[in-house]
C-alpha positions in Angstrom: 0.0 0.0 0.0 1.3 3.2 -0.6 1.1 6.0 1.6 -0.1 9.2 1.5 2.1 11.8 -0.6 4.6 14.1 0.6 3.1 17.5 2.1 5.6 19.9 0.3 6.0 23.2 1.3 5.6 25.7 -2.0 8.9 27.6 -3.1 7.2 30.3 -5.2 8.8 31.2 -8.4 8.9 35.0 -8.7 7.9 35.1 -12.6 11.1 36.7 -13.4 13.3 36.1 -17.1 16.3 34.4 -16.6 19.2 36.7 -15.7 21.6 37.8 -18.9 23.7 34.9 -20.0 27.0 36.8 -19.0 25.1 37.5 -14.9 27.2 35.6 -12.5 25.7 33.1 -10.3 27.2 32.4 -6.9 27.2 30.0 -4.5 28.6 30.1 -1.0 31.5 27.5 -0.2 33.1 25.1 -1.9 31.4 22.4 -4.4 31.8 19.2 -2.1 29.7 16.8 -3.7 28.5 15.2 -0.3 27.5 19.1 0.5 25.4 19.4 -2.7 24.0 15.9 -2.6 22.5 17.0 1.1 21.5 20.3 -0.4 20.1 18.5 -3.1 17.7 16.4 -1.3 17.0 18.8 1.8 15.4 20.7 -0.9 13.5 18.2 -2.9 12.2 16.4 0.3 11.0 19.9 1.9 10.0 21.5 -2.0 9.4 18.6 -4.2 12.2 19.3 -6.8 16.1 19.1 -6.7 17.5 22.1 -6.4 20.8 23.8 -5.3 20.4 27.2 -3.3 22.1 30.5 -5.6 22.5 33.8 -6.0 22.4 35.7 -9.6 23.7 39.3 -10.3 20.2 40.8 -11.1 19.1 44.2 -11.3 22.4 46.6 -9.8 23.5 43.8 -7.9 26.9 42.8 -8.7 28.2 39.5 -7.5 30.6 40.8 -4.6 27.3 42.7 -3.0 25.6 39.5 -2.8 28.5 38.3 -1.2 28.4 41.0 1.6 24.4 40.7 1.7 23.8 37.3 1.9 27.2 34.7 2.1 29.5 36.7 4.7 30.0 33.7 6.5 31.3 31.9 3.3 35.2 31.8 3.2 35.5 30.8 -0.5 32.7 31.3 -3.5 32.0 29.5 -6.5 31.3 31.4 -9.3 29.4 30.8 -12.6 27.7 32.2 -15.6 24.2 31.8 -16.1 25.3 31.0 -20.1 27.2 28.4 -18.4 25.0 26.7 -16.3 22.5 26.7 -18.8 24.7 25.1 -21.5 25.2 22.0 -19.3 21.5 21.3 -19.3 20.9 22.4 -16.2 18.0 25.3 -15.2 17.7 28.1 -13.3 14.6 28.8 -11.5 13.8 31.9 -9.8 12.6 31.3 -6.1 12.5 32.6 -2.7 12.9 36.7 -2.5 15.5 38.1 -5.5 18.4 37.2 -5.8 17.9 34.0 -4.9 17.5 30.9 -7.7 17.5 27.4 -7.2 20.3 25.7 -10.1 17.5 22.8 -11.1 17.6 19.1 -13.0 15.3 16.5 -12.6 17.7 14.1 -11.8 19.8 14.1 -8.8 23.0 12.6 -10.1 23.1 14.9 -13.3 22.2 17.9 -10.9 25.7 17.1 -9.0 27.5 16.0 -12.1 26.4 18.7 -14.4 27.1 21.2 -11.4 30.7 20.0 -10.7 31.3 19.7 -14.4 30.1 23.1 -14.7 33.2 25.7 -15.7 33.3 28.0 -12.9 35.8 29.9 -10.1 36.7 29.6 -7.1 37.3 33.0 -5.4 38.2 34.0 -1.7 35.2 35.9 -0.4 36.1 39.4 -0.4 33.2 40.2 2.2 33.9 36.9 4.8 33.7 37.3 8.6 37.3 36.7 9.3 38.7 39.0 7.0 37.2 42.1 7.2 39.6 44.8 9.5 
């Protein structure tokens, strides 16, 4: 017998385009696969899809004020392009309160892979706890 289905809580979309192929998209930390595989399905048990928590230059936000706004407590950031991401099949959905998207694939395994194999940087974050004066 099967039981009754999952109560997901709803992560809205905002309705917004994509952001411009060259926005960058960053995420806090580094890309541990372990890390994103919990991320992973934390999100899909609590949201109903798999989905990796990110931030996207939109509107005058460049990506080293999203770094101060929202990841100070990241030492290191990873940094894409939304031209990138997209290329390597994966999507970008635009939930929670802007700047936040969710880097999306059906499939948990491609979600990881396709992330990791993803061309990206690795930057110290300018904006971090520890190294501010």
């Amino acid at each position: 017998m099967i039981g009754p289905m999952p109560d997901f809580k709803r992560r809205e979309r905002r309705g917004e385009p994509v952001p411009s192929s060259a926005a960058v998209v960053v995420r806090g930390d580094l890309l541990d696969p372990d890390v994103l595989r919990a991320a992973a399905a934390d999100n899909h048990e609590i949201y109903g899809f798999y989905g990796i928590s990110v931030f996207a230059e939109v509107g005058d936000m460049n990506w080293q004020d999203i770094a101060a706004a929202k990841l100070p407590r990241a030492e290191w950031l990873v940094l894409f392009t939304v031209n990138a991401l997209l290329g390597a099949g994966l999507e970008l959905w635009d939930t929670g309160q802007a700047p936040h998207y969710d880097i999306v694939h059906p499939d948990m395994d491609e979600l990881i892979r396709r992330i990791l194999e993803t061309e990206h940087r690795v930057v110290r974050n300018p904006a971090h706890e520890g190294t501010q004066p």
